[in-house]
N, C-alpha and C positions, 0 to 999 in steps of 0.2 A: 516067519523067517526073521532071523537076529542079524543085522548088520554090523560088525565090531568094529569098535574103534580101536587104533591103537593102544592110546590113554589107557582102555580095559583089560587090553591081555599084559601090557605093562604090569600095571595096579597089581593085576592076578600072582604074574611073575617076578616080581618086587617085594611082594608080601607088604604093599603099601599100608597105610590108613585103613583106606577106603578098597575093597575088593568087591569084585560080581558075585550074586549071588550064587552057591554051588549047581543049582537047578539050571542057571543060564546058560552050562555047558551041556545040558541033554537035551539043547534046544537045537532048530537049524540054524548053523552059523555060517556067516556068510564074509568075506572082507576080498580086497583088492589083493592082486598080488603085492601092492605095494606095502604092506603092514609088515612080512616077511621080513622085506629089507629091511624096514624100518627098525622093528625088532633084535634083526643079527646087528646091524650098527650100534643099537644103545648096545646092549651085550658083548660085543666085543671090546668099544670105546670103554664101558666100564671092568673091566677083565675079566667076566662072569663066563666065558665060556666053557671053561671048566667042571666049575659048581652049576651052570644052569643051562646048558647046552641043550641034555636031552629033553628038560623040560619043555625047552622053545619047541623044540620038534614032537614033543605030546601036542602041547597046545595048539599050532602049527596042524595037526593032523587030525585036528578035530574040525578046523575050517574047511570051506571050501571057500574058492577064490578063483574070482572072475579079475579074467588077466585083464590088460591094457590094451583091447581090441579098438580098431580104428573109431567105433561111434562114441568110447568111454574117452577116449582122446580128445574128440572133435569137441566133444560136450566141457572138457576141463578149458576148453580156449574162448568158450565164452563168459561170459560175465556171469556174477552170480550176486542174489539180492544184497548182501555184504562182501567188507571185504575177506578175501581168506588167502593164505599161504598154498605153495606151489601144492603141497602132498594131499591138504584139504581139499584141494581143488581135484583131488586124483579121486579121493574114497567119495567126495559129493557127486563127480561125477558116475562114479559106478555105483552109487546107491540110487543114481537118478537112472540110468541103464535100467539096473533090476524095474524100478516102479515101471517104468515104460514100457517093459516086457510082460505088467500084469501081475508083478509079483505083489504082495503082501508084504511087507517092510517096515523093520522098525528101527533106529540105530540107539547101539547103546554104547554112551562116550562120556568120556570126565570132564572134556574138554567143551568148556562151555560156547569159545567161536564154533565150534562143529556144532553144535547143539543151537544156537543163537542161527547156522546159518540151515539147518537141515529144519527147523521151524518156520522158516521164512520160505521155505520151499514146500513146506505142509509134509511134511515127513513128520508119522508120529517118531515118538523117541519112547525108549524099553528105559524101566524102571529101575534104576541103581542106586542103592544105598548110597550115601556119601554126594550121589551128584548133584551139579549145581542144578 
């Protein structure tokens, strides 16, 4: 199972640099409900939703996502080996949810604090072109 980071499905829907590889989407994907948001805001904020609306809702429909249930919550209010931002603190903690439920997990993210702090937790990390 593929943990997404945002940073990734951005990249993907941006037609950045640096994109996932095509195969990483016939994998299981997995992210927070919080990516969704995160997503409609840069896209609206930049006035794509036009031009890229239905694509958020392809890519969007190809996740699943585990919402912000009370233990994914409790786990974002403690401390974590570095520091990290409010929303890091959302997707670390339901990537720590999934491991603790037994899963198999890997997170694949551009974003090097995700990366820097999902190794300090012993989360491996999935293989992306382009990342740090």
């Amino acid at each position: 199972m593929i943990y997404v980071d945002t940073s990734v499905v951005l990249a993907h829907l941006l037609a950045e640099d640096r994109v996932p590889p095509a195969a990483m989407w016939n994998e299981v994907l997995v992210s927070s409900r919080v990516l969704e948001y995160e997503l409609w805001t840069r896209v609206h904020a930049q006035r794509l939703t036009q031009s890229h609306g239905e694509l958020v809702r392809q890519l969007t429909g190809r996740l699943a996502f585990l919402e912000l249930a009370p233990p994914v919550l409790a786990r974002a209010l403690e401390s974590f080996p570095v520091r990290v931002r409010t929303l890091d603190a959302l997707h670390l903690a339901s990537l720590q949810f999934l491991r603790d439920q037994g899963q198999d997990v890997e997170l694949a993210s551009y974003d090097q604090r995700m990366i820097d702090a999902a190794r300090r937790l012993r989360v491996p990390i999935y293989a992306l072109e382009g990342a740090p």
